[in-house]
C-alpha positions in Angstrom: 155.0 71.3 117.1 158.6 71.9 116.2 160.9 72.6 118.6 161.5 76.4 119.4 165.3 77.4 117.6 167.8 79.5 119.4 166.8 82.4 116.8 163.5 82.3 118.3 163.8 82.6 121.3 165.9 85.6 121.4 163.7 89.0 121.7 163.6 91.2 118.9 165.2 94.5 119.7 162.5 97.3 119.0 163.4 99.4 116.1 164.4 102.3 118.4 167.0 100.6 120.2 168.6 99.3 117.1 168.8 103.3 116.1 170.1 104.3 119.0 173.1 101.9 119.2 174.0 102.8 116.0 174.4 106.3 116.1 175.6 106.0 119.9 178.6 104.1 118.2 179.1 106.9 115.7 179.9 109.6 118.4 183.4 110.6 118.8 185.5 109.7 121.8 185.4 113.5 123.0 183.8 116.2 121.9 187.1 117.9 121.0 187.9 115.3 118.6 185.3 117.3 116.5 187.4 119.6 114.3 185.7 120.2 111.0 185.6 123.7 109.5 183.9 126.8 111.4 183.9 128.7 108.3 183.4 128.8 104.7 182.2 126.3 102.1 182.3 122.7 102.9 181.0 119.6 100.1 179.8 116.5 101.5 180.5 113.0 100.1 178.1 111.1 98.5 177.5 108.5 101.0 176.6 111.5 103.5 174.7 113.0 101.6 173.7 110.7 98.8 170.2 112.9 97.8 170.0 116.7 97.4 172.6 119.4 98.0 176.2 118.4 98.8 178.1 121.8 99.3 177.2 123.9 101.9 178.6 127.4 103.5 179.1 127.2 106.9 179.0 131.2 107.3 175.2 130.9 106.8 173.2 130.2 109.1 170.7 127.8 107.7 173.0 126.4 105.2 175.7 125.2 108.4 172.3 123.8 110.1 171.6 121.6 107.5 175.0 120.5 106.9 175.2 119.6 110.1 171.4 117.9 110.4 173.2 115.8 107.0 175.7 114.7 109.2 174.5 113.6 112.3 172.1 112.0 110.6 174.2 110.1 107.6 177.5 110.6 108.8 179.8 107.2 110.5 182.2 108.1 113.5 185.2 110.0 110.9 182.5 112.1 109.3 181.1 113.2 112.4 185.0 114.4 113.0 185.7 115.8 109.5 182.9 118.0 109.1 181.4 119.3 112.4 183.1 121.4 114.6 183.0 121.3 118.2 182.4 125.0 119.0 180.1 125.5 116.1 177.7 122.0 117.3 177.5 123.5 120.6 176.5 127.1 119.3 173.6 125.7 117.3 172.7 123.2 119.8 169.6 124.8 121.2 168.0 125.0 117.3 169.7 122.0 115.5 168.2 120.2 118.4 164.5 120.7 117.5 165.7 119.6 113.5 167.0 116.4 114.4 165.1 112.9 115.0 164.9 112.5 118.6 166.7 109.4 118.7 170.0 111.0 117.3 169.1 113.9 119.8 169.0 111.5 122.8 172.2 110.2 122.0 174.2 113.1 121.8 172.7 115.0 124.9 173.0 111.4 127.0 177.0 111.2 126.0 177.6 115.2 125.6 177.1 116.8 129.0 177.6 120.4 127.5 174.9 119.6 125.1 172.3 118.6 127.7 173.1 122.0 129.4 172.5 124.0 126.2 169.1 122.0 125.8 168.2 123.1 129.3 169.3 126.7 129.4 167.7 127.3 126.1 164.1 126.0 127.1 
């Protein structure tokens, strides 16, 4: 038998945990640093949202919620900034929540205490 390398021997991180890490690096320092627009039309870059619609108007409903499901899902740390804003996120919480993979949800209510809150106060 051949001797066991060093790449082998490590464990294999489980497909979950490799999500999680990488959108737990994508979160802003503070929920304040999220300033994107509250209002009006807002276009998305292609390597957000590289498939399907790109502009979106943030004064309808379902148009900011997928925007912002685009986002979180596609979106690296400065996107997350540039297009979602703070007060808006935390308004839609209790719904965008239930739109979201629930690793990206984990993330965000485990580093976001107000967003936790609005989980629990909305079920």
């Amino acid at each position: 038998m051949a001797p066991e390398t060093a790449a082998q021997s490590r464990p294999v991180p489980h497909a979950a945990e490799v999500l999680r890490a990488r959108y737990a690096d994508r979160l802003p320092a503070r929920l304040a640093d999220l300033t994107g627009p509250r209002h009006g039309a807002a276009d998305l870059p292609l390597h957000i949202a590289w498939s399907g619609l790109r502009s979106f108007d943030l004064d309808r409903p379902r148009s900011a919620m997928s925007l912002y499901r685009t986002v979180l899902a596609e979106g690296q740390r400065q996107d997350l900034v540039t297009f979602l804003n703070r007060d808006l996120l935390i308004d839609q919480w209790p719904v965008l929540r239930t739109l979201i993979s629930r690793t990206i949800r984990d993330v965000w209510e485990a580093a976001v205490t107000e967003l936790g809150h609005r989980a629990t106060s909305a079920a």
